[in-house]
N, C-alpha and C positions, 0 to 999 in steps of 0.2 A: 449542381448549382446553375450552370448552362442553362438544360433543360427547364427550369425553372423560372431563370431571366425570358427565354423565349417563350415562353407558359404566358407572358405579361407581369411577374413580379418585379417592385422595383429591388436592384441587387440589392442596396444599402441593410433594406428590410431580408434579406437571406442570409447573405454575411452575419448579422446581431445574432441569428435564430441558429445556423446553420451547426455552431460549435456544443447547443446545447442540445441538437437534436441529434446529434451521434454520441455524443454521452449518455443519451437517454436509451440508446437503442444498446450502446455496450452496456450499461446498468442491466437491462433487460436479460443479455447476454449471459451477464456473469452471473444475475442471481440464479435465473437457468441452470447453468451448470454448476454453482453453488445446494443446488437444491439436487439434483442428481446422484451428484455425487456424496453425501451427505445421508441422503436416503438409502442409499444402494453401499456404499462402505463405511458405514457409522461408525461400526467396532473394528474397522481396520484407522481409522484418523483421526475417532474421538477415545478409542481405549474400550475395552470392555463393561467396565463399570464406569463410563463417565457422567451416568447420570444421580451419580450421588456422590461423586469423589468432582463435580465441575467446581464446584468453590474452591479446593484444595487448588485447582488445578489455575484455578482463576490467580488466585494470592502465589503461585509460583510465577505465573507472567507478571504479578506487579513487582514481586523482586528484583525479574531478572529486567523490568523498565525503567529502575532506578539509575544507571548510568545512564542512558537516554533521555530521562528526562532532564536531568544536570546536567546533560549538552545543551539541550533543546533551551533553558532558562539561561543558562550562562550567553546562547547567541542573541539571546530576547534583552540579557542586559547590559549587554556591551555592543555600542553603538556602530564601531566600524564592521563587526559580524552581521549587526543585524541589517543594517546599509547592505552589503553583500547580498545575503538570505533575499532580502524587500527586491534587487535588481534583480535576481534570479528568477522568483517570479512574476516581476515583471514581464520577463524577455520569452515565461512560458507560451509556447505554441497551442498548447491545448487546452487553453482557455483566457480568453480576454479579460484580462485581470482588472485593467483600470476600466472595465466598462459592463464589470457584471452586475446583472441585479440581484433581487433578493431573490428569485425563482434559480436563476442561475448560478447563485453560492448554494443554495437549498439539492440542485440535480450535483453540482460539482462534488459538493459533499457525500453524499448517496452512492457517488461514482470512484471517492477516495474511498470510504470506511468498506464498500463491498467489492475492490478489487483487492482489500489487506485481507480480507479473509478468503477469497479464490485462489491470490499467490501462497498462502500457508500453507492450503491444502496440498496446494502441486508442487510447493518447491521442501516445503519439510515432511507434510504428511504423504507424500509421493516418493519424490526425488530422497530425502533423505534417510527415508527408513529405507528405501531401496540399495542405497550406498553403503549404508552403516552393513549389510551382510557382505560386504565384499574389504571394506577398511574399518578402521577403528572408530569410535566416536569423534574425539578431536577433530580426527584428518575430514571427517566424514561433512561436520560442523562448517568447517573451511573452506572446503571445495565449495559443499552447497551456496555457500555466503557468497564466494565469488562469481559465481554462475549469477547467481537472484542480482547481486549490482549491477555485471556487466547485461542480465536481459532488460535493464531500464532505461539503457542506453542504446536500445535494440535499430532505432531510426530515428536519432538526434545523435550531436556529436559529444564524445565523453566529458564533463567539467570534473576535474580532481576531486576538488570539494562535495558535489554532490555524490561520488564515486563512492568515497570514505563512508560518506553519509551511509548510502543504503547497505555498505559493507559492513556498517556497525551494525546494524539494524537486523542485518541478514545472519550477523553471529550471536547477537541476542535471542534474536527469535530461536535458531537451532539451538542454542544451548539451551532456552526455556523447554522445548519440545523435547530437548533429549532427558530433563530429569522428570517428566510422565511421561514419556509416549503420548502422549495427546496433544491435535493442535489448537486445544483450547486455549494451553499455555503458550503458545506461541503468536495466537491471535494478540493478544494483550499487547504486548511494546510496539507491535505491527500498527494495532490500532491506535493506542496515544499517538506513535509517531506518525502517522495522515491526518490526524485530530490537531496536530501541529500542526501541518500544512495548511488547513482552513485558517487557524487562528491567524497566520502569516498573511491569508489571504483578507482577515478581517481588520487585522494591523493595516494594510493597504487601503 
């Protein structure tokens, strides 16, 4: 940003740009490695036949997003949760909430729905099929859950609430993932749940 101000830019105009221009650049990142990986271990994280069993696969992730969603509508309609949820994003760092435009919800969103499917792959289609040969499903389910909440809070400080959050999130997804083996199922409540988070951020 420095560099920039000295460049002759005024800051005001860097600061506005600054947060959508590293979103853009992690967007770029992940679908990157999204496409990599995807290409190169298809039949280890989508299943051998997932290209005619992905519907199947699809209607197990909407099952297992039925709890999630009943959280998600229950804090949308009760007022002092959703008061909480609206401050929360408020006080986000990683994006100017009261001051974004419509380009700016357009990259933020882009930047939620293609980092729930880059975390799938690495924390369930990686991380938990790698664990599950060493413990059981269950234990396996748990740990991973735990790991996936606390890396969200990898460089901010922990908020309970949001903790639970991604901890529900993180044992849905695994439990989707563990009845196919596939993280198609596991994408699904990953995705409605970031598919919240806009809506949150459109309620604002």
């Amino acid at each position: 940003m420095y560099v920039l101000v000295l460049a002759g830019l005024p800051a005001r105009i860097i600061k506005a740009n600054l947060s959508e221009s590293i979103l853009v650049v992690h967007i770029c990142i992940t679908i990157t490695l999204i496409y990599y990986l995807v290409k190169r271990y298809s039949i280890y994280l989508l299943s051998e036949n997932w290209k005619s069993n992905y519907i199947n696969y699809f209607i197990v992730g909407l099952k297992w997003s039925i709890p999630l969603l009943t959280i998600h509508i229950i804090s949308l309609l009760i007022p002092s949760i959703r008061e909480k949820v609206i401050a929360d994003y408020l006080s986000m760092r990683i994006i100017s909430v009261k001051n974004i435009s419509y380009i700016g919800l357009l990259i933020f969103s882009i930047w939620v729905l293609s980092g729930a499917i880059f975390e799938e792959i690495v924390f369930r289609g990686i991380f938990l099929k790698k664990l599950q040969k060493i413990l059981n499903a269950t234990q396996s389910v748990f740990i991973i859950a735990c790991l996936f909440a606390l890396s969200h809070f990898a460089f901010s400080q922990i908020n309970l609430s949001e903790l639970i959050n991604a901890f529900i999130v993180g044992l849905l997804c695994g439990f989707a993932f563990m009845s196919t083996k596939s993280c198609i199922s596991a994408f699904v409540p990953h995705l409605l749940n970031n598919a919240f988070c806009i809506v949150f951020v459109l309620i604002i």
